[in-house]
C-alpha positions in Angstrom: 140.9 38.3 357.5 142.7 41.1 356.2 144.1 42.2 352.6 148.3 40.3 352.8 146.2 36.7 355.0 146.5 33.5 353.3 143.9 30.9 354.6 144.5 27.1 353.7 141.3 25.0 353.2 139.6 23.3 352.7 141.6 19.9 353.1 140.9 16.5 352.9 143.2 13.4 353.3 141.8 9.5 351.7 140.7 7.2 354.1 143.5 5.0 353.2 146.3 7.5 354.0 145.0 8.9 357.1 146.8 8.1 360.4 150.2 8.6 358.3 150.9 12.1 359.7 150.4 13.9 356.1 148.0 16.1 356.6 150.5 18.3 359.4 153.7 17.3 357.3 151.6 19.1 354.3 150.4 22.1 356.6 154.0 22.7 357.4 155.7 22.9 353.9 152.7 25.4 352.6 153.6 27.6 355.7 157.3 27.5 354.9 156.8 27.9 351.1 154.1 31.0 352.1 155.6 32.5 355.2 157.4 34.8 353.6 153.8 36.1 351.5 151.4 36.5 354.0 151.1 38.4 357.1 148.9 35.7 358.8 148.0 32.3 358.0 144.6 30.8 359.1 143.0 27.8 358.7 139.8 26.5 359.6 137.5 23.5 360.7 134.4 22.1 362.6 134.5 22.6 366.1 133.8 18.3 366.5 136.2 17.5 364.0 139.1 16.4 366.3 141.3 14.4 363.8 141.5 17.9 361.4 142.4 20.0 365.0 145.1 17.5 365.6 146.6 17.6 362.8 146.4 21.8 362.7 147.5 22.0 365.9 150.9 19.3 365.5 151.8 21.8 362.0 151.9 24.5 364.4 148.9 26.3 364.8 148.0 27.9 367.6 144.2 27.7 368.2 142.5 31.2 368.2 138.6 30.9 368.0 135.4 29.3 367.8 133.1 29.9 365.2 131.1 28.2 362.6 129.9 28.1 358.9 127.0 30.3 357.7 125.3 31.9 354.7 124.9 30.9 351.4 128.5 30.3 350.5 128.8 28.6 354.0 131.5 31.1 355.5 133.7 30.6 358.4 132.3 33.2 361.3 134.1 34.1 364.4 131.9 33.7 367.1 132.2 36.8 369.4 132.0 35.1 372.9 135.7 33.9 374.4 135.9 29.8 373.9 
């Protein structure tokens, strides 16, 4: 990322709301509210979670790459090959 990109995360919706379309509704008003601020907005998640890539990809989001978490603050890497 570079110095003006916003990244949301991490996010996390209670078992007893899920299914209810908030978690893209959500996505949606911080990218309105923010679009305006940042040059690019990422967000990120685990390549098996499918309900989180749903719900990024109905607010909008247009998938990019695969990476995964490493290091001792566990950070999001790109991984270099083409997914």
């Amino acid at each position: 990322m570079k110095k003006g990109d916003f990244e949301i995360g991490p996010c996390w919706t209670d078992p007893n709301h899920r299914g209810k379309n908030l978690y893209p509704c959500t996505l949606k008003k911080i990218i309105e509210d923010y679009k305006d601020h940042a040059k690019n907005i990422y967000i990120f998640t685990e390549k098996n979670n499918k309900s989180s890539l749903s719900g990024i990809l109905k607010a909008g989001f247009v998938f990019w790459k695969s990476g995964q978490k490493k290091g001792l603050f566990r950070s999001y890497m790109v991984d270099n090959e083409n997914d």
